[in-house]
N, C-alpha and C positions, 0 to 999 in steps of 0.2 A: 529404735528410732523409726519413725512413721517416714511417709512419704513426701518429699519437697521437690520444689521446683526451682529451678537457675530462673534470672530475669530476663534471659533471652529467650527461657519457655513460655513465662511467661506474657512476655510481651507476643510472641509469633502466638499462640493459644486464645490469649484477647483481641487481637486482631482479627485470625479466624471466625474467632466466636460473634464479633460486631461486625463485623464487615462481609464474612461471607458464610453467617449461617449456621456454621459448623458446630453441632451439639456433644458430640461425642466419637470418643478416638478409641480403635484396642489394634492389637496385632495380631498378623496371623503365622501360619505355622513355617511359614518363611524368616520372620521377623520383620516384617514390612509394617510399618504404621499406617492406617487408614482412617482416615474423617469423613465424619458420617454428619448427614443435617437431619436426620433421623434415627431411634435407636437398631443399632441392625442385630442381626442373629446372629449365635458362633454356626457355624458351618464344620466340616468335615476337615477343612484346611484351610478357610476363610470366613470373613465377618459379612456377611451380606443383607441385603435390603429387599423388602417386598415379597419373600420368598422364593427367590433366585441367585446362584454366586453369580458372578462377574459385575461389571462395570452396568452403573446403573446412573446417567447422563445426570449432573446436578446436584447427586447424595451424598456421590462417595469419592474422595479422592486416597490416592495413596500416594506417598513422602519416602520416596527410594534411603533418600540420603537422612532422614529427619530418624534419630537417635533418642531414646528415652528410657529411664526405668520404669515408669508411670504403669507403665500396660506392660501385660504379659501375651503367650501366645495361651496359658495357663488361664487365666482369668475365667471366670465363667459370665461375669457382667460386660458389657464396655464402659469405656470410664467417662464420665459426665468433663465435657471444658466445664461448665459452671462452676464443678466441685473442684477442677483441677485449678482454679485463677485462683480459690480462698485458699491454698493448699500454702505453709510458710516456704519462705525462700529458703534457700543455702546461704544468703548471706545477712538473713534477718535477725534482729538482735534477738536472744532468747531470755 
């Protein structure tokens, strides 16, 4: 089985994505999710922007508490919200 979303990823990922920008989510080697308004690079133990780790004011936020199978710390892309909104639910009829 391929990758799905719950409607509460959904909905918090649509929101992100229309209201604040947010293009693209991965995780890093902590497991901390990060949203990016831009595509960032895998890093050595982080997903970074512009060509520097750390906090880059506007780009990137990171969701201590925010849980997903979506991303990995594995990944070698970060994963597009675009692609993640068409993705089927867990509760979509098949």
């Amino acid at each position: 089985m391929g990758k799905a979303i719950t409607a509460d990823q959904r909905l918090l990922l649509s929101v992100m994505y229309s209201h604040m920008g947010v293009r693209y989510m991965a995780k890093d080697i902590n497991n901390l999710v990060g949203f990016f308004s831009e595509r960032p690079e895998k890093g050595m133990a982080f997903w970074y922007l512009h060509g520097k780790e750390g906090h880059s004011p506007g780009s990137k936020v990171w969701f201590e508490g925010f849980t997903t199978d979506l991303v990995s710390w594995y990944d070698e892309e970060p994963f597009s919200l675009e692609e993640a909104l068409f993705l089927p639910g867990f509760d979509d009829e098949v």
